[in-house]
C-alpha positions as CSV (number, residue, x, y, z in Angstrom):
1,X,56.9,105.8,57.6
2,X,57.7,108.4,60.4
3,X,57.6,111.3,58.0
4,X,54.3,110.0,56.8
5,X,52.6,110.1,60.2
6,X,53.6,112.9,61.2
7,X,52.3,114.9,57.7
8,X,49.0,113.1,58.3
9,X,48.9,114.7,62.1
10,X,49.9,117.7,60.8
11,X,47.5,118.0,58.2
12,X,45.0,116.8,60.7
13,X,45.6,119.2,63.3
14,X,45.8,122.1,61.0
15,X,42.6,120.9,59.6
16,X,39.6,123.8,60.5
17,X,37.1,121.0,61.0
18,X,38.8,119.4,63.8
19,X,37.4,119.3,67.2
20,X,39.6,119.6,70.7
21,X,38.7,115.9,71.6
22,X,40.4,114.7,68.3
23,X,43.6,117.1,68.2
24,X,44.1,115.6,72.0
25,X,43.5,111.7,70.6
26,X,46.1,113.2,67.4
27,X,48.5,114.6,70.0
28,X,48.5,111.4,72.3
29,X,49.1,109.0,69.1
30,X,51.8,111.7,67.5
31,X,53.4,111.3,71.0
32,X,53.2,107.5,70.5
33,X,54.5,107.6,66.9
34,X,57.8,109.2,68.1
35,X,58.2,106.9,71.1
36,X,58.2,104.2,69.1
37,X,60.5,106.0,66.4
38,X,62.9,106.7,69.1
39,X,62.7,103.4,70.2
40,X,63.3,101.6,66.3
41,X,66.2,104.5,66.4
42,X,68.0,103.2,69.5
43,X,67.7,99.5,68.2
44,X,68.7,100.1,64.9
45,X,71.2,102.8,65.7
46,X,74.2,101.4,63.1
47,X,71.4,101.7,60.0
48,X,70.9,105.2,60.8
49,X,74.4,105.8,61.4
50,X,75.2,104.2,58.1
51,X,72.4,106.1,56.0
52,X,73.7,109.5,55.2
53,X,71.9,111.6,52.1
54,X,69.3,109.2,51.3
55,X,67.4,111.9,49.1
56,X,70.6,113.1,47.3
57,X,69.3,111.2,43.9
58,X,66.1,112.5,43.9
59,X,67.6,115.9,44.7
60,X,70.3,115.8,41.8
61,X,67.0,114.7,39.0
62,X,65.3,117.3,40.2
63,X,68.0,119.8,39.9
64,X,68.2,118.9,36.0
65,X,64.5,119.3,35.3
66,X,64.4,122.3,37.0
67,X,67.1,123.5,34.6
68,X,64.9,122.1,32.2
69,X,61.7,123.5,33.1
70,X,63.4,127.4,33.5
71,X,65.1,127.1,30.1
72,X,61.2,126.4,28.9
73,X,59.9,128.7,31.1
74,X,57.5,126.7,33.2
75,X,57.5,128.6,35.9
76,X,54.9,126.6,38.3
77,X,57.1,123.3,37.1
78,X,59.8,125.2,38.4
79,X,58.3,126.3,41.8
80,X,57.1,122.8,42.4
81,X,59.9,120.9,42.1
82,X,62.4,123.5,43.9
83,X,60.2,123.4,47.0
84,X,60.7,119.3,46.8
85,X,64.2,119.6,46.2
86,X,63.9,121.9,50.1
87,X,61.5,118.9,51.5
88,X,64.6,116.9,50.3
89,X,67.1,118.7,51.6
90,X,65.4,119.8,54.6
91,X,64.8,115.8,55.0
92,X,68.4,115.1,54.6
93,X,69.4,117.8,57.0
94,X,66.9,116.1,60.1
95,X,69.0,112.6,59.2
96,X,72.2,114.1,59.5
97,X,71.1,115.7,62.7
98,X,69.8,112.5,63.8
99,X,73.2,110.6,62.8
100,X,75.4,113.1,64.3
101,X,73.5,112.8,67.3
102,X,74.0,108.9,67.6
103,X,77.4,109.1,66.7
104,X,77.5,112.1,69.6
105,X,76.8,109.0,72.1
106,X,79.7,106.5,71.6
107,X,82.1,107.0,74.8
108,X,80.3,110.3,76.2
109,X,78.9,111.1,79.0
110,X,75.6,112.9,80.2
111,X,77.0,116.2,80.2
112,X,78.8,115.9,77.0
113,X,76.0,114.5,75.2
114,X,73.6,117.2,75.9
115,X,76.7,120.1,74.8
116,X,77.0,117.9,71.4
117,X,73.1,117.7,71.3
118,X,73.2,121.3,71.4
119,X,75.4,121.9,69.2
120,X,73.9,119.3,66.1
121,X,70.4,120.9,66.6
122,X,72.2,124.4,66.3
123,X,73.9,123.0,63.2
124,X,70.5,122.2,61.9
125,X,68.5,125.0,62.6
126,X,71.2,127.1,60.4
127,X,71.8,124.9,57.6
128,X,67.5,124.9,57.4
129,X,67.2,128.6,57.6
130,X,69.2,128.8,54.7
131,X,65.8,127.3,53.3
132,X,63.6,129.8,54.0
133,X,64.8,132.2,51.7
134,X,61.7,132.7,49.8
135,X,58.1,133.2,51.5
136,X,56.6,130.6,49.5
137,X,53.2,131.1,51.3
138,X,52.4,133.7,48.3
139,X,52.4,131.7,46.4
140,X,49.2,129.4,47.9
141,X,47.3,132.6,47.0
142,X,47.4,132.3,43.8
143,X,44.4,131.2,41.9
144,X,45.0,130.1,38.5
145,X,43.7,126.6,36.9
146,X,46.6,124.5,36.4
147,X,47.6,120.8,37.7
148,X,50.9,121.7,37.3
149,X,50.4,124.3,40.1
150,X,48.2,122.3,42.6
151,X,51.3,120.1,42.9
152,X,53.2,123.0,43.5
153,X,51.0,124.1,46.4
154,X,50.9,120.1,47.9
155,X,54.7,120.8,47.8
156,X,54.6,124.1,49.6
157,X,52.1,123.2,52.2
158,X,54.6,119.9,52.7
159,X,57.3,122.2,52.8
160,X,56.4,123.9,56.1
161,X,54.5,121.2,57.3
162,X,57.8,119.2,57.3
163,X,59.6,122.6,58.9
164,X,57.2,122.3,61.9
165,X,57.6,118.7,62.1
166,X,61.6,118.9,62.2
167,X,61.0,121.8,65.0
168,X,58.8,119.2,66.6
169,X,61.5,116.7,66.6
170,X,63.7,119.2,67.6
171,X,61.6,120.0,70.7
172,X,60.9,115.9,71.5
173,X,64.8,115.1,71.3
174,X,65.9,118.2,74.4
175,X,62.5,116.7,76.2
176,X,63.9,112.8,76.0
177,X,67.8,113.7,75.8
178,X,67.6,111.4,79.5
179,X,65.4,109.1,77.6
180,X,67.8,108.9,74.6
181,X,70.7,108.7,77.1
182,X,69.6,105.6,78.6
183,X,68.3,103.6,75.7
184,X,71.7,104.2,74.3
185,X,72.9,102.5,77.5
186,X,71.0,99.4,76.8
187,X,71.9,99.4,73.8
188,X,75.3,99.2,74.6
189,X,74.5,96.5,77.4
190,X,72.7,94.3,74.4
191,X,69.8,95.1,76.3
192,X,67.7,96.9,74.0
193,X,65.5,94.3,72.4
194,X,64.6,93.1,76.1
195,X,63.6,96.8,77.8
196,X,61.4,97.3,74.5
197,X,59.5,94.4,74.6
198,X,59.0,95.0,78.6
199,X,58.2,98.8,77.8
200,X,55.4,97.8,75.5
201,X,53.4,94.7,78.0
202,X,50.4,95.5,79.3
203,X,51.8,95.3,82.5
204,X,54.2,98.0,81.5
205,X,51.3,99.8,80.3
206,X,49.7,99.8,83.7
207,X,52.6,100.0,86.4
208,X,54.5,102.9,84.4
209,X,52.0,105.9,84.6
210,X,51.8,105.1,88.3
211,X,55.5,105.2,88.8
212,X,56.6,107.3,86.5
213,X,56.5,110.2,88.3
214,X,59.2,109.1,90.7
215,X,61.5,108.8,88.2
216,X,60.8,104.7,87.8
217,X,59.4,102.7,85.2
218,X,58.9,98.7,85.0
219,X,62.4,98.5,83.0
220,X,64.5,100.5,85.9
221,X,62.3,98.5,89.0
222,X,63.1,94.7,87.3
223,X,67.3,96.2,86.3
224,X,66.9,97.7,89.9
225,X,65.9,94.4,91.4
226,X,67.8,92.4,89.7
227,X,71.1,94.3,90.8
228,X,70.2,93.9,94.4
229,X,69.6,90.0,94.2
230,X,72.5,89.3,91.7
231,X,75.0,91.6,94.3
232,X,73.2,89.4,97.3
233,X,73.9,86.4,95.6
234,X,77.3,87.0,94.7
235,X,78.6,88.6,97.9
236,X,79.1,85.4,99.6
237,X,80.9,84.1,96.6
238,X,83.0,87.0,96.7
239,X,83.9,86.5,100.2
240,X,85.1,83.1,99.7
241,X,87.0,83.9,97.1
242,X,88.8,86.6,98.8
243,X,89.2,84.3,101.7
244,X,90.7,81.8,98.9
245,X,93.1,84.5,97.4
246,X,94.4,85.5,100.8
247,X,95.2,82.1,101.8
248,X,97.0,81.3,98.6
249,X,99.2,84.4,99.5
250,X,102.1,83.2,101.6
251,X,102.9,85.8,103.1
252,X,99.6,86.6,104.5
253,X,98.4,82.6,105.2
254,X,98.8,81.9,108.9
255,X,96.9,85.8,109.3
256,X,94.0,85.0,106.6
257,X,91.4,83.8,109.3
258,X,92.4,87.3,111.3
259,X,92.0,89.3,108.3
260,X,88.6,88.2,106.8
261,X,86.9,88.6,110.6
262,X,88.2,91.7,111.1
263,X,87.7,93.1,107.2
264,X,84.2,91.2,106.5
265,X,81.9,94.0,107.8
266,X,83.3,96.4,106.4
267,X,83.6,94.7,102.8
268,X,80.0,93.6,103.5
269,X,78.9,97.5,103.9
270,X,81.2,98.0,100.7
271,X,79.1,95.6,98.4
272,X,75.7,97.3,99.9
273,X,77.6,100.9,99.4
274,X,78.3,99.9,95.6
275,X,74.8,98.4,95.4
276,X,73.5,102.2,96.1
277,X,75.6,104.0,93.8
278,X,74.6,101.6,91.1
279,X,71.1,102.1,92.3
280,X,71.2,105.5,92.2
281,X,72.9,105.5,88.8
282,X,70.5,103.5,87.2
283,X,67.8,105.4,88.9
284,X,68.9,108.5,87.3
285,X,69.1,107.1,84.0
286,X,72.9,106.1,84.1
287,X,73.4,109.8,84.7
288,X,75.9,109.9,87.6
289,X,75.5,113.0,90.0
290,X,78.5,115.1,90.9
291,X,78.1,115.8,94.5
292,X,76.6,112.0,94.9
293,X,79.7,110.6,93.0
294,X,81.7,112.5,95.5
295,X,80.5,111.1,98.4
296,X,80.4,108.0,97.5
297,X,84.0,108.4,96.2
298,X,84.8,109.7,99.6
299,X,83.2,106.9,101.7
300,X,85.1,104.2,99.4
301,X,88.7,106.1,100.0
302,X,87.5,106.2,104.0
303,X,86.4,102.6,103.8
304,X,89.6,101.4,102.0
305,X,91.5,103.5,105.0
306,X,89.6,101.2,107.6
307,X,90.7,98.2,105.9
308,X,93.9,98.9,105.7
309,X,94.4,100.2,109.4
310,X,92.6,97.1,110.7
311,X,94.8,94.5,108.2
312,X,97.7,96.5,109.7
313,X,96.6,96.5,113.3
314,X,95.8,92.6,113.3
315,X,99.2,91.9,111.7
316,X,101.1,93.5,114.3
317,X,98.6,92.1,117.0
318,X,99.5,89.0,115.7
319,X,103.1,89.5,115.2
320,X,103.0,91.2,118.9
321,X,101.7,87.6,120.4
322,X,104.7,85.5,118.3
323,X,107.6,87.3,119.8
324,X,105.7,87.3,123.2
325,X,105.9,83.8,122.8
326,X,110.0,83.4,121.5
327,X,112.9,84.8,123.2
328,X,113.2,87.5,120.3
329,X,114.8,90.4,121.9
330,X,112.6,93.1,120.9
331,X,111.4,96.1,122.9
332,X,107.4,96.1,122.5
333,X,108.0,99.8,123.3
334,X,109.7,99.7,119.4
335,X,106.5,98.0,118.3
336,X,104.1,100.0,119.6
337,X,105.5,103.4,118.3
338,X,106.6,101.7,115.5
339,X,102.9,100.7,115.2
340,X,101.4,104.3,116.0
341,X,103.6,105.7,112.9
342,X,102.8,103.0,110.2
343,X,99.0,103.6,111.5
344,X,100.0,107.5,111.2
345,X,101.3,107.0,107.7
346,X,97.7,104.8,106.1
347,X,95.8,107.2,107.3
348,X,97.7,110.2,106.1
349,X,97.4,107.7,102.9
350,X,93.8,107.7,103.4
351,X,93.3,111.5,103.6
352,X,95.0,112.3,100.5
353,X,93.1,109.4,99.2
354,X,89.5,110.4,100.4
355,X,90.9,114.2,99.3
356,X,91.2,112.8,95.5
357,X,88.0,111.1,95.1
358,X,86.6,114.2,97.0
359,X,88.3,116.8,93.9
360,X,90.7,118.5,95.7
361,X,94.0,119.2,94.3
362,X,96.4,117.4,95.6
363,X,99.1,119.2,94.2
364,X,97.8,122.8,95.8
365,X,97.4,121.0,98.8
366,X,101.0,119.4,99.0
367,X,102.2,122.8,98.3
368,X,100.1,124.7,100.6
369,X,101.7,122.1,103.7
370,X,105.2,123.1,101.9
371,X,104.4,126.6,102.5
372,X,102.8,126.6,105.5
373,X,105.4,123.8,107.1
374,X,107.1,126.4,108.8
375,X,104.0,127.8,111.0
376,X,103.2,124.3,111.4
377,X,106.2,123.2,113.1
378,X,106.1,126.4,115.4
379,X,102.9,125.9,116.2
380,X,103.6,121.8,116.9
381,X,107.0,122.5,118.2
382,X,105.8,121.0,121.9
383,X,104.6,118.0,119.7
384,X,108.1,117.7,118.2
385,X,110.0,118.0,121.3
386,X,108.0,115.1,122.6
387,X,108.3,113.0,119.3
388,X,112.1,113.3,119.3
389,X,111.8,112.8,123.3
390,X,110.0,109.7,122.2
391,X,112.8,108.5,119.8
392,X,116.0,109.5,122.7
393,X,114.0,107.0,124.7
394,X,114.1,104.5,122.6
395,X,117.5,104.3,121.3
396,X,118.4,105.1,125.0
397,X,117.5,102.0,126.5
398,X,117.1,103.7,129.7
399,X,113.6,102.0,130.4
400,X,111.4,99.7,128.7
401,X,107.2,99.2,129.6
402,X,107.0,97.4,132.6
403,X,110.4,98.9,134.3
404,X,109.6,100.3,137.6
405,X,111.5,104.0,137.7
406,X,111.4,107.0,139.7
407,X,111.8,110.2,138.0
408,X,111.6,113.8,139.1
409,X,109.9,112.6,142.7
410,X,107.5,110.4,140.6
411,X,107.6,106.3,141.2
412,X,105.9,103.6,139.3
413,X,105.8,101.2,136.8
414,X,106.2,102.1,133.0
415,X,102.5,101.8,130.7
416,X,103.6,102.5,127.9
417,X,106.1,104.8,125.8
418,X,103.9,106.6,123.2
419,X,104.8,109.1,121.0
420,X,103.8,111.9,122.7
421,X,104.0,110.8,126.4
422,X,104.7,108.1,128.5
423,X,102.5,107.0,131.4
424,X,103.1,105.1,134.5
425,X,101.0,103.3,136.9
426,X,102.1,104.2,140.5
427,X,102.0,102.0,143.3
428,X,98.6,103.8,144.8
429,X,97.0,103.0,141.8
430,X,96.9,106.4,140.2
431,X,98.1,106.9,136.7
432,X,100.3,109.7,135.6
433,X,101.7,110.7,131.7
434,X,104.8,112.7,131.3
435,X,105.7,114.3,128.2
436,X,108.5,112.5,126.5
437,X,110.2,116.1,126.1
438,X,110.5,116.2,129.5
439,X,111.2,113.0,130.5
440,X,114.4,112.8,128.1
441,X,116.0,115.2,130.1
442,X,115.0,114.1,133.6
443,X,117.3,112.6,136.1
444,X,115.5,108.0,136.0
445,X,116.3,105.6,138.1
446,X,115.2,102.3,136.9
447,X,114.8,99.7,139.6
448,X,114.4,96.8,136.8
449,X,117.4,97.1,135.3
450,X,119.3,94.5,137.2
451,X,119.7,91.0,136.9
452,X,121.1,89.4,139.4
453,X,120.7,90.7,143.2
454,X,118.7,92.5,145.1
455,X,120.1,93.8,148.0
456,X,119.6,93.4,151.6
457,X,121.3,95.9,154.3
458,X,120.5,95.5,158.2
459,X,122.0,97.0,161.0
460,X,121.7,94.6,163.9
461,X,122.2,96.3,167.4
462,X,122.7,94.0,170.5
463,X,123.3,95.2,173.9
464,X,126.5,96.3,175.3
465,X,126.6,93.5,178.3
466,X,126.8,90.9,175.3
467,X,130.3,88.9,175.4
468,X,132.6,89.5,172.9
469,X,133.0,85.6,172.2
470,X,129.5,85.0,171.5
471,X,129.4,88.4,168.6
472,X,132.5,86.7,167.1
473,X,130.7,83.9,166.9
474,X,127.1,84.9,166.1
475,X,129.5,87.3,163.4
476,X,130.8,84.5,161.8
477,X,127.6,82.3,161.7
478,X,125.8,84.8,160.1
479,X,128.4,85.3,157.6
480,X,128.6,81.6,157.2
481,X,124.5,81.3,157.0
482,X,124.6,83.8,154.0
483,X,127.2,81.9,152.0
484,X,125.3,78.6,152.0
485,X,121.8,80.2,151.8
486,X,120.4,78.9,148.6
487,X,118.8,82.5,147.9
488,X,121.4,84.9,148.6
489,X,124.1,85.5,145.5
490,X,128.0,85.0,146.6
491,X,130.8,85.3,144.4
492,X,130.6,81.4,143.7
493,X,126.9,82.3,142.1
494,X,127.1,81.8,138.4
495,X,125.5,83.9,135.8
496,X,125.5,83.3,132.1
497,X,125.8,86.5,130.1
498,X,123.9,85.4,126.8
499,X,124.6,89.1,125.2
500,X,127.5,89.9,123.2
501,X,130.0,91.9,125.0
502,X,130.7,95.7,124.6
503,X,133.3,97.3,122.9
504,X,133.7,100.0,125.4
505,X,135.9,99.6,128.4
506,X,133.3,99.0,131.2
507,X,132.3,96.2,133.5
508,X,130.1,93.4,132.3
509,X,128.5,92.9,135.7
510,X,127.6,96.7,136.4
511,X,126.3,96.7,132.6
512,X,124.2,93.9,133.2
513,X,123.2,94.7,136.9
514,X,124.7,92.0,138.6
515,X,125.9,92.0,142.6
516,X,127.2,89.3,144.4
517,X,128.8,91.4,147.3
518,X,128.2,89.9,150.8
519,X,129.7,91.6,153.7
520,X,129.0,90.8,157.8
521,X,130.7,92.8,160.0
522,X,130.8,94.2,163.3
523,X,130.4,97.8,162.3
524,X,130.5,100.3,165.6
525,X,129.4,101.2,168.8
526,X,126.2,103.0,168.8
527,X,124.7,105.1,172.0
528,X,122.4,102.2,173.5
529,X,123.8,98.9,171.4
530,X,126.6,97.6,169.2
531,X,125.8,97.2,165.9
532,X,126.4,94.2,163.5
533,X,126.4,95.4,159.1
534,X,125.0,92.7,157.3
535,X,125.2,93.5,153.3
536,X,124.0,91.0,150.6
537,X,121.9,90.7,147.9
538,X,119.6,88.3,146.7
539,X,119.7,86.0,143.5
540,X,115.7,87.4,142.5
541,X,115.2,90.5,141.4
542,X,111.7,90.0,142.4
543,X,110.1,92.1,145.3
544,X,107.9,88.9,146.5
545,X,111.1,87.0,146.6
546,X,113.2,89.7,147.9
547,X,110.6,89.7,150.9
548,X,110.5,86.2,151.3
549,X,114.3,85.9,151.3
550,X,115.1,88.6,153.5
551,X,112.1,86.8,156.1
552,X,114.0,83.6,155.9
553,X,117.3,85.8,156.8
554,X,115.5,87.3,159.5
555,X,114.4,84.4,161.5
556,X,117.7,82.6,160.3
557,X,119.8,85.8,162.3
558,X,117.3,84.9,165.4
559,X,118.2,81.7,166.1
560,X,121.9,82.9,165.7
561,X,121.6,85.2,168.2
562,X,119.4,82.7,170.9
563,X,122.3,80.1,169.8
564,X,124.9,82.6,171.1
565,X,123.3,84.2,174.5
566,X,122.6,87.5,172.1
567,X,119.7,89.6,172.7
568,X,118.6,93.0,170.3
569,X,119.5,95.8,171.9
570,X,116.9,98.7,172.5
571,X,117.1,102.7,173.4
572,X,117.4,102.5,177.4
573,X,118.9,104.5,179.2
574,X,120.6,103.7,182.7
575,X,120.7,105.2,185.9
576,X,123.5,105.0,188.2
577,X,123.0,106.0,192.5
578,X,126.4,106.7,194.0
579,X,126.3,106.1,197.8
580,X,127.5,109.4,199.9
581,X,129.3,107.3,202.2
């Protein structure tokens, strides 16, 4: 039926009589005629896979006349029938180039097919210039009554007429190898009955010569739209099913509210992301674009690095809050460095990841780090000191965060221990971040690191006209007051070590920071008073109750000294007038 048209448009157009309007309404229907036949071709793709030398009968029987015809020696018998047998073969030779092109689109992709499209119409235009042998165009000159030859001349002027018409086919299949491309897509989606009933509506008719020019028709705008509002609908459902999935997971349960509020953004900008690069593939004819497939692959590696960094991070926050709340002894310091390195190693993770969708070899790149490790670490070798500072710190146990310390003239309280520096917060307020490097081999005195007592030391003067009596006395009060004051530690104060003790040969109480020492003394004779040592420490480590201890002790020591008939001695000096006489 297709062969037939396209002889009758031939003829037409080739006709001397034809005017220009008519050859463009022939050229607009021919166009027609193989739309359609590309279309019945997509639909029916297994029968013309399956149909392979249709003509090879005819051929054969024609073969055997000829053999006939020259052993009689009917020449124009002969000439007529060997240019069929060409039509035939040439005939034979466009379905084979048809079939191998069909059978070229089964698990290939855009670039492949047009290589293998190439390479069929190659084929063909080889095997059909084997045909063209003889100039049978001679042969139309001839004028000589015979029916015999007449047919031979409708054969002839078939003959080539059928050679332009396979060029033309030739020529229509590189202009709709997209075309061909797609329908082949919908035909593997079951969707090719559908998009050719749409393609041929009215509205179709209408909306596509508008449109078409952007790239769109009506088949790619409803597929197009119907993506977006199935993807809308189903993004909620997805969602809860996630939500369902996670909860299900043990392990995960008691975080699965965390995770989906901290991970439902970005999975909600990965649905729309997808929904674009299915757009975009569908706009370009399921043809995906290199440097637009890379991008995309590289934003999905990025986005599955976010997730995973913020899963991590509200884990640990999590976890962070639970031993907060227990008496697990764990350093947060641990944690948080411990933190900084997992969130080092996802998105180190995430690079190469991003670095694989993005084309890059990973294994030049791994072996480029190899070779260049060694001008890496010289040039990071600060960073290195201060990383294995960081780690000396740790397994130290000279300070935790929160300790106050004074190191290398510096005082405050410990921020943080990070794994390059650690910061402290000084008591003016100001903030100040010492490399770890450094810090591991700095003289620290930590002021937290005691448990029990915080010590008290006063020199007391009191004038030298004070009776000896009333020190002993005020002495032993004082000494008295301290040993019964609920707030100062004595040796009767009990502490309960809850740690394991040490295997090495050293005292439990300096290890844990724990002084009960109380000492009141009269302790010498100073130039304007004499001076009372009063030594002791207080059960709090705390400054505010240090203070408000060491207040109490104060105005305790005043009454003392009122009891006694003792007043605080002062500088003076005294002046002495000797009398001449």
């Amino acid at each position: 039926m297709f062969i037939t048209e396209q002889l009758d448009y031939t003829y037409a157009i080739n006709d001397n009589n034809i005017t220009q309007s008519a050859i463009k309404d022939i050229l607009i229907a021919q166009k027609d005629s193989y739309s359609s036949a590309l279309e019945d071709m997509m639909s029916e793709k297994n029968r013309y896979i399956n149909t392979e030398n249709m003509y090879e009968d005819k051929i054969f029987a024609l073969n055997k006349i000829i053999k006939i015809n020259k052993r009689a020696g009917n020449g124009f018998a002969v000439l007529r029938d060997e240019v069929q047998v060409k039509s035939y073969i040439l005939l034979n030779n466009q379905n084979r180039m048809i079939r191998d092109i069909l059978l070229s689109l089964d698990d290939s992709d855009n670039i492949k097919f047009k290589k293998d499209l190439n390479n069929v119409i190659i084929k063909n235009q080889t095997n059909n210039q084997l045909l063209m042998n003889v100039d049978y165009k001679l042969k139309l000159e001839i004028d000589v009554n015979s029916k015999t030859l007449d047919n031979a001349k409708k054969n002839i002027k078939e003959f080539y007429a059928l050679i332009d018409i396979n060029q033309d086919v030739i020529n229509y299949l590189y202009l709709s190898e997209n075309r061909i491309y797609r329908l082949n897509k919908y035909s593997k989606y079951n969707l090719i009955s559908v998009v050719i009933f749409v393609k041929n509506t009215k509205i179709a008719a209408i909306i596509d010569p508008i449109i078409e020019p952007y790239g769109l028709d009506v088949v790619k705008l409803l597929i197009i739209i119907f993506l977006i509002f199935i993807i809308y609908i189903i993004r909620t459902f997805v969602l809860s099913l996630l939500e369902t999935y996670i909860i299900k997971i043990e392990a995960l349960a008691k975080y699965a509210k965390d995770i989906l509020r901290v991970t439902r953004k970005p999975l909600e900008l990965l649905i729309i992301i997808i929904n674009i690069n299915m757009i975009t593939y569908i706009y370009n004819d399921f043809i995906s674009i290199d440097m637009l497939e890379k991008i995309f692959n590289i934003i999905y590696g990025l986005l599955f690095t976010f997730v995973m960094f913020k899963v991590l991070n509200t884990i640990a926050n999590i976890k962070v809050q639970e031993i907060d709340t227990t008496d697990t002894k764990v350093k947060y310091e641990i944690i948080n460095v411990g933190l900084k390195v997992l969130n080092f190693v996802v998105l180190l993770i995430g690079l190469l990841i991003t670095l694989h969708f993005a084309g890059a070899n990973l294994t030049a790149f791994l072996s480029g780090l190899g070779i260049g490790g060694f001008a890496v670490a010289l040039a990071a070798k600060d960073s290195l000191a201060n990383f294995f500072g960081t780690l000396s710190i740790l397994f130290s146990d000279v300070f935790s965060q929160g300790d106050w310390i004074v190191v290398n003239g510096e005082e405050g309280v410990v921020i943080e221990i990070g794994i390059r520096v650690t910061t402290l917060r000084t008591f003016d307020n100001a903030l100040i971040a010492i490399p770890n490097a450094m810090l591991a081999n700095q003289d620290v005195k930590n002021w937290n690191k005691r448990t029990l007592g915080r010590r008290i030391k006063m020199s007391l003067g009191i004038k030298y006209n004070s009776s000896s009596t009333d020190i002993k006395n005020a002495v032993k009060e004082i000494r008295e007051m301290l040993d019964k004051h609920p707030d100062i530690a004595t040796e009767n104060t009990e502490f309960n070590y809850k740690t394991k003790s040490r295997g090495k040969l050293v005292s439990i109480e300096d290890a844990h920071g724990v002084k009960k020492t109380l000492l009141v003394y009269l302790d010498k004779f100073s130039d304007s008073s004499i001076n009372i040592l009063v030594y002791c420490f207080t059960k709090s480590v705390g400054w505010e109750d240090w203070l408000r201890t060491k207040e109490d002790v104060m105005h305790k020591i005043m009454d003392i000294f009122e009891k006694n008939n003792l007043e605080f001695a002062f500088p003076s000096l005294s002046i002495y007038n000797e009398n001449q006489n």
